[in-house]
DODO-750866 format. One record per residue (C-alpha): residue number from 1; residue in three letters; x, y, z. Coordinates in nm, 4 decimals, m for minus. Layout:
PT  NUM  ALA  X  Y  Z
...
REM end
This chain:
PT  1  UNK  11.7978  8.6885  12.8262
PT  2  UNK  11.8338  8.3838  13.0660
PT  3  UNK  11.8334  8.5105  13.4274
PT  4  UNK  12.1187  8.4190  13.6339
PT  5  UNK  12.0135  8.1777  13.9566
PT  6  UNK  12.2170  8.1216  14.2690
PT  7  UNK  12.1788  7.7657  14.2511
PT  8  UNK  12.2332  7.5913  13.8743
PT  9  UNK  12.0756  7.3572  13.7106
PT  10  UNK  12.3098  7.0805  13.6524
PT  11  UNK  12.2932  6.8244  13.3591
PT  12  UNK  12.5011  6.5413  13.3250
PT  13  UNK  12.5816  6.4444  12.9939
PT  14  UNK  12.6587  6.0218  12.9692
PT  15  UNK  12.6144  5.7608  12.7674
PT  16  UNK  12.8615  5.4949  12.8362
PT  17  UNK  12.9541  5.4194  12.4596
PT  18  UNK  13.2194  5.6219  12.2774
PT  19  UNK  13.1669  5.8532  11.9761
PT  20  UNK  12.7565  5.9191  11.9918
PT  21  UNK  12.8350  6.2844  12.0327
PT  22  UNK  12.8537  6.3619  12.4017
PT  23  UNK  13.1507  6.5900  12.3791
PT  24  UNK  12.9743  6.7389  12.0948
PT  25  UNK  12.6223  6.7684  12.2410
PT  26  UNK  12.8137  6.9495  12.5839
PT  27  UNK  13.0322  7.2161  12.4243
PT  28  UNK  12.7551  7.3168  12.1532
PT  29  UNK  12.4994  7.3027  12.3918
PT  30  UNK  12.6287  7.5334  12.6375
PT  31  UNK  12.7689  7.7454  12.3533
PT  32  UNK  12.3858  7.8052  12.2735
PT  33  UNK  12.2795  7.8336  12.6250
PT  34  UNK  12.5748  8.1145  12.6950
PT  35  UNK  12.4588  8.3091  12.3350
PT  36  UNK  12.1035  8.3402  12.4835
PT  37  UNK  12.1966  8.4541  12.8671
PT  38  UNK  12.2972  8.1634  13.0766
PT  39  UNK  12.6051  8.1619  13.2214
PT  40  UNK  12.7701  7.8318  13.2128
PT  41  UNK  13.0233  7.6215  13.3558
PT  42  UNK  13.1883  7.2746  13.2058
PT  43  UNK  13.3262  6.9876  13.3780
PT  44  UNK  13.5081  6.8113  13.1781
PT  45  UNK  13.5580  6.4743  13.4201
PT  46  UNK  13.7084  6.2654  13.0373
PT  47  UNK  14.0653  6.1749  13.0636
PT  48  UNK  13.9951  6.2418  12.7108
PT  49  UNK  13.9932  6.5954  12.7917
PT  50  UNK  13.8025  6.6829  12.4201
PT  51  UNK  13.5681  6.9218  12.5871
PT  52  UNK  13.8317  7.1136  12.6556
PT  53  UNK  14.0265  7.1349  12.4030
PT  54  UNK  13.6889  7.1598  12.1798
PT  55  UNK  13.7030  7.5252  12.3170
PT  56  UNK  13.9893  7.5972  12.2577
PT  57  UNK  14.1534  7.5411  12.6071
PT  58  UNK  14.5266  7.3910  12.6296
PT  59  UNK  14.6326  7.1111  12.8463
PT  60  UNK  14.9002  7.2621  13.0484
PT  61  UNK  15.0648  7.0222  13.2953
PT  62  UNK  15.0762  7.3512  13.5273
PT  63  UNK  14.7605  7.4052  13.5673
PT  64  UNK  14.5066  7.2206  13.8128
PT  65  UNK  14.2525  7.0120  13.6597
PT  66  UNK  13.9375  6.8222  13.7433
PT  67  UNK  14.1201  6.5719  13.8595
PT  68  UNK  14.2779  6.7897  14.1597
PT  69  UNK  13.9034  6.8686  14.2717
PT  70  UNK  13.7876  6.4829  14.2650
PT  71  UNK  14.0962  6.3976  14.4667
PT  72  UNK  14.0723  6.6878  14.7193
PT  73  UNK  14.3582  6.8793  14.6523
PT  74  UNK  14.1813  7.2269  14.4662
PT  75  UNK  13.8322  7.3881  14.5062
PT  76  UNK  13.6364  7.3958  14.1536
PT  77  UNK  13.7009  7.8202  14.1655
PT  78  UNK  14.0348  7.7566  14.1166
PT  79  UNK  14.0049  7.5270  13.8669
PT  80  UNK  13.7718  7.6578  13.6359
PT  81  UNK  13.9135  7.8705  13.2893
PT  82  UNK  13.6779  8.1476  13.0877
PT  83  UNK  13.6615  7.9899  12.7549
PT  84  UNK  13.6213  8.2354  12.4657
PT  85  UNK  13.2453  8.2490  12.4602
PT  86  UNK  13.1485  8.5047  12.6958
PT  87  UNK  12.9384  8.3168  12.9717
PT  88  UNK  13.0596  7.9944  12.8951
PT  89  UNK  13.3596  7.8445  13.1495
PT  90  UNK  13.5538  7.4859  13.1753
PT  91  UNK  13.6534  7.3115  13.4598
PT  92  UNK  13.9364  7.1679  13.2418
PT  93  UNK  14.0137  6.7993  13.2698
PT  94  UNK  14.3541  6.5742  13.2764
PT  95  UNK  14.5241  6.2944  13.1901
PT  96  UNK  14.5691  6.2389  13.5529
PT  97  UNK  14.1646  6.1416  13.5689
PT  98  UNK  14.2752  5.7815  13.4150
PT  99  UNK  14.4009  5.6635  13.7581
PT  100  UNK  14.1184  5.8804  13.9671
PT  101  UNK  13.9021  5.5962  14.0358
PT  102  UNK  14.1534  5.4132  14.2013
PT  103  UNK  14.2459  5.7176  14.4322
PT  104  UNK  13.8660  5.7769  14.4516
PT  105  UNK  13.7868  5.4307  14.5934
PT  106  UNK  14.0220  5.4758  14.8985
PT  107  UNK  13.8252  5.8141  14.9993
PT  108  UNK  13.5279  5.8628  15.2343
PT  109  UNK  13.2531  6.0131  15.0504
PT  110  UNK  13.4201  5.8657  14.7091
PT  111  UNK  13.0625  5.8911  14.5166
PT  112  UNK  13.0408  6.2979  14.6324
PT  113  UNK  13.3435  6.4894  14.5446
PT  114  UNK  13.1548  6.6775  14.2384
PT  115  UNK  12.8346  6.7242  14.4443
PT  116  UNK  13.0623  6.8593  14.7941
PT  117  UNK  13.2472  7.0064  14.5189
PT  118  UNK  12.9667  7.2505  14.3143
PT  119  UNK  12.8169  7.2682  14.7013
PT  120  UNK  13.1306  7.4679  14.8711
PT  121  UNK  13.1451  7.6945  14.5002
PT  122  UNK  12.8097  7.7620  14.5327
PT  123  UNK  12.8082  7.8946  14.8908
PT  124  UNK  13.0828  8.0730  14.7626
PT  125  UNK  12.9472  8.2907  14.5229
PT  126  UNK  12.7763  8.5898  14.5793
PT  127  UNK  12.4148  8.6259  14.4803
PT  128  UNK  12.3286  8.7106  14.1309
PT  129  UNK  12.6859  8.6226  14.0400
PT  130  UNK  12.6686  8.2172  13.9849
PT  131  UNK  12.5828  7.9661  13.7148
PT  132  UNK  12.2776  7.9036  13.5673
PT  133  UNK  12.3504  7.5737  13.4092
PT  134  UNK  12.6462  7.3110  13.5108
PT  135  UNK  12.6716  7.0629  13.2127
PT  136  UNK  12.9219  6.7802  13.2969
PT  137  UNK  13.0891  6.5961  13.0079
PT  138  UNK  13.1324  6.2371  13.1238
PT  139  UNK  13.3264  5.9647  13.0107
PT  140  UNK  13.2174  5.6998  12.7784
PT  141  UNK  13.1598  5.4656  13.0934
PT  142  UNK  12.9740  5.3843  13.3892
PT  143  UNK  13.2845  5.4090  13.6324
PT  144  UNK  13.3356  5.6239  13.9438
PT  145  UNK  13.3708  5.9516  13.7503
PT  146  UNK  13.0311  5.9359  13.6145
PT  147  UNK  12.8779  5.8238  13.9229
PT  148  UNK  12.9966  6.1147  14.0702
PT  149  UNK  12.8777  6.3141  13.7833
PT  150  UNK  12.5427  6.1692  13.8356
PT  151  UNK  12.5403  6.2092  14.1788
PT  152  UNK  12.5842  6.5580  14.2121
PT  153  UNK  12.3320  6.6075  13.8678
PT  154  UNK  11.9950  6.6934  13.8919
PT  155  UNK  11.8938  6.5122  13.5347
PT  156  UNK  12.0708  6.3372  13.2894
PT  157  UNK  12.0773  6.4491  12.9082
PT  158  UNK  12.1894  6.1616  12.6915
PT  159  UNK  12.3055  6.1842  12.3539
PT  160  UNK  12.1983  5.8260  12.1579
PT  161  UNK  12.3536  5.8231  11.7919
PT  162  UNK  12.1171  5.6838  11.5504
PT  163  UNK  12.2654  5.3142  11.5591
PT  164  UNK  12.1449  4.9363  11.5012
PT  165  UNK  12.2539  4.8685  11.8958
PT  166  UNK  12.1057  5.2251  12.0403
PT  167  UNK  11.8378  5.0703  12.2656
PT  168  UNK  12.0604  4.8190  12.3745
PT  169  UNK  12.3043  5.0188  12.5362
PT  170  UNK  12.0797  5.2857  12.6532
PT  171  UNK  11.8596  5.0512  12.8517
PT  172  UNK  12.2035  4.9649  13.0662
PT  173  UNK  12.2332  5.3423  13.1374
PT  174  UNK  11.9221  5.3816  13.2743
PT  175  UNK  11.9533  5.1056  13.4957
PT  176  UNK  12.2007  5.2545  13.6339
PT  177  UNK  12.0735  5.5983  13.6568
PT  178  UNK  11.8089  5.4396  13.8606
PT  179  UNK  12.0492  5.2960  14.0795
PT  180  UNK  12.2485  5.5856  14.1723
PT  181  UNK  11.8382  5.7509  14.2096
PT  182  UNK  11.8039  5.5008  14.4579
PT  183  UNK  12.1082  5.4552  14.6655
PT  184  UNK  12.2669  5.8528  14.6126
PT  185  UNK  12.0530  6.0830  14.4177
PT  186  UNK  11.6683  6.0718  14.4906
PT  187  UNK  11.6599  6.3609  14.2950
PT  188  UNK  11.8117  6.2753  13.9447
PT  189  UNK  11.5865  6.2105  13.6370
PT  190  UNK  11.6448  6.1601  13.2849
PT  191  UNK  11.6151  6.5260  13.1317
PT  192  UNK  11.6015  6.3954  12.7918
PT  193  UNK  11.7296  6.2137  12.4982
PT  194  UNK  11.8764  6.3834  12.1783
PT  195  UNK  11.9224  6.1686  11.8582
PT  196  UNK  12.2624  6.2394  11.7328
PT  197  UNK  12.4480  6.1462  11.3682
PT  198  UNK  12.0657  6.1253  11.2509
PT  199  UNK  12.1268  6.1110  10.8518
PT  200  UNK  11.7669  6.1259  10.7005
PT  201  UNK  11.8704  5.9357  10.3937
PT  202  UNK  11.9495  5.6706  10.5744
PT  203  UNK  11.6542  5.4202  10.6460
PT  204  UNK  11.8325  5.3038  10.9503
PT  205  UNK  11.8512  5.6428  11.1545
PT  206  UNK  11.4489  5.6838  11.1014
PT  207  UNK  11.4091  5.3318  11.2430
PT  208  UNK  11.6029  5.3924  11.5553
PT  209  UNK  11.4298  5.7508  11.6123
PT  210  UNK  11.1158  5.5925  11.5845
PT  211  UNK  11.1918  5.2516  11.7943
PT  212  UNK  11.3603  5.5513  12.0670
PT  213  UNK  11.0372  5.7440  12.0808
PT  214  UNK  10.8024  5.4545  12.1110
PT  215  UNK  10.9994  5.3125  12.3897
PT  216  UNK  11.0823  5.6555  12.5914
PT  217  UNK  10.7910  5.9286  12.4185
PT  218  UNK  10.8463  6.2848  12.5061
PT  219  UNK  11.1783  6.1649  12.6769
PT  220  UNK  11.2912  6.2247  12.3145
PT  221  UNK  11.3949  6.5679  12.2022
PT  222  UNK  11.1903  6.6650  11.9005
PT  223  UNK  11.5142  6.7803  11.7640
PT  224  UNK  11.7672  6.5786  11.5930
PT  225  UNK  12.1248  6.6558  11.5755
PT  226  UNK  12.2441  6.5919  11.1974
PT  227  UNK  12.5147  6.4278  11.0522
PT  228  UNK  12.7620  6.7480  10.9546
PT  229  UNK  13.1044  6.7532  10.8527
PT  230  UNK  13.1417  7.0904  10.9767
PT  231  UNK  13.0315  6.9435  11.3052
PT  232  UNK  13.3505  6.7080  11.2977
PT  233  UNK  13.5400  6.9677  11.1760
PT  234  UNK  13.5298  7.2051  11.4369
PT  235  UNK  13.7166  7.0849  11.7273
PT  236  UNK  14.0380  7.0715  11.5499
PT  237  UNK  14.0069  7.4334  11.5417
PT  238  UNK  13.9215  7.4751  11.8943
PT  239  UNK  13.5770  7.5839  11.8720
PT  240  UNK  13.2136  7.4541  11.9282
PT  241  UNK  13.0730  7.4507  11.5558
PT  242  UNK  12.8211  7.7429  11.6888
PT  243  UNK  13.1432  7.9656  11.5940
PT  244  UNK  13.3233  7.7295  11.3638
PT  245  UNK  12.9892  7.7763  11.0966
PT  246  UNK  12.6971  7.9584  11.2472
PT  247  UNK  12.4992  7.8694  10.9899
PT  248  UNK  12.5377  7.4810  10.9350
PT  249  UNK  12.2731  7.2225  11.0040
PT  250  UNK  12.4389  7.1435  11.2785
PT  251  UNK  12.4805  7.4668  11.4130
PT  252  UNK  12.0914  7.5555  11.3706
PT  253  UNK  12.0209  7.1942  11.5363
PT  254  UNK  12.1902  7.2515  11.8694
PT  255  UNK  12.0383  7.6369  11.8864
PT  256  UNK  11.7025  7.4460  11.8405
PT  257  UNK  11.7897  7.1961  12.1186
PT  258  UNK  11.9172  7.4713  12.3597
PT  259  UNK  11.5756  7.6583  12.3231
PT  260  UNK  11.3775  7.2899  12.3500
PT  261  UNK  11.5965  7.2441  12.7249
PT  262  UNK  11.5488  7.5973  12.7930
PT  263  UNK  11.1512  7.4979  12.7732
PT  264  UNK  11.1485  7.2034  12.9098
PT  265  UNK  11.2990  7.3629  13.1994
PT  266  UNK  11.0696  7.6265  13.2509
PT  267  UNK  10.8020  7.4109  13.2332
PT  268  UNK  10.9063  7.1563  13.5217
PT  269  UNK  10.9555  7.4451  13.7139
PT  270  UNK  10.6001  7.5938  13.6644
PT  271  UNK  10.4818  7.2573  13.7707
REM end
């Protein structure tokens, strides 16, 4: 069993290209951190809003959103939904996040809403009672959401599909990861990078895994997240594929790269 702590650990997870299995990588991966212990909150900061709708959570015009919290006009407790999964919640996102960064430029403190944000919840919560991990699910840029995302993060966990251009666009996000390290986060770091859509019949995915780990070395989770059309299947029934199919490769992949974090954790905090 994970043990609850009064302040989280909080991941970011960005990549500024589309479809390389963010979304994905957030919902599955705190569906496996929930099944062992952790409790868990979301963020969904994607107009997109798949992450939360991925677990099953509706997009009612009603209800207050991540947006409300970026802007100033909720507090993240009453924003945030239980999901099914027991120890798993969403901060549940909105269409209204496409004109946020305009909004957010006008405001004081525009690059630490999230971070004032998870602050004032924190304090908030009594001991033994709050997250263990925060995973935010950013959008597929490098705007003013994911700054802020990035800003209040203590690492970074990027998802890199198995691609010709991979390296290409990764090297842009972690120039600006060391940016935002240098001007707003000393803190942040690169947790680690998980090779997504890996299909081991393809000649191409093994090249880019091994150009990846050559360039970046442990940085690189040992585990690969497979191609799996049960994987793609599962949001349109409103569930992380841990539920969808237990038992797919894809299922078994994400449990594996929950327990690898889960480690890797441990073992910067021993240090």
């Amino acid at each position: 069993m994970g043990e609850v702590n009064h302040t989280p650990r909080i991941l970011a997870v960005a990549n500024q290209k589309g479809g390389v299995g963010k979304t994905t990588t957030a919902i599955n991966l705190g569906t496996a951190l929930a099944a062992v212990g952790e409790k868990v909150l979301i963020i969904d900061i994607d107009p997109q809003g798949n992450a939360s709708t991925g677990l099953g959570i509706e997009r009612l015009v009603s209800r207050p959103s991540s947006y409300n919290v970026l802007v100033g006009e909720a507090d993240l407790d009453q924003v945030i939904v239980e999901s099914e999964i027991p120890g798993l919640d969403c901060a549940p996102s909105s269409m209204d996040l496409l004109g946020a960064e305009l909004e957010l430029a006008e405001l004081s403190r525009k690059a630490y809403k999230l971070k004032d944000a998870l602050n004032k919840l924190q304090a908030s919560s009594l001991p033994g009672q709050g997250y263990s991990y925060v995973l935010f699910d950013c959008p597929p840029s490098l705007n003013l959401l994911t700054i802020n995302a990035l800003t209040a993060a203590d690492a970074v966990l990027v998802p890199l599909q198995c691609e010709f251009y991979a390296l290409e666009g990764l090297s842009q996000l972690l120039k600006t990861i060391e940016r935002v390290r240098s001007n707003l986060n000393n803190r942040l770091e690169v947790q680690g990078i998980v090779l997504t859509m890996f299909d081991k019949r393809n000649a191409l995915s093994e090249q880019v895994a091994d150009d990846v780990r050559s360039v970046l070395g442990d940085k690189v989770y040992q585990t690969v997240i497979p191609r799996n059309v049960r994987v793609s299947e599962a949001p349109s029934y409103g569930k992380p594929v841990l539920l969808y199919d237990s038992k797919c490769a894809g299922s078994r992949a994400y449990i594996s790269l929950a327990s690898e974090i889960i480690r890797r954790e441990r073992s910067l905090k021993a240090a």
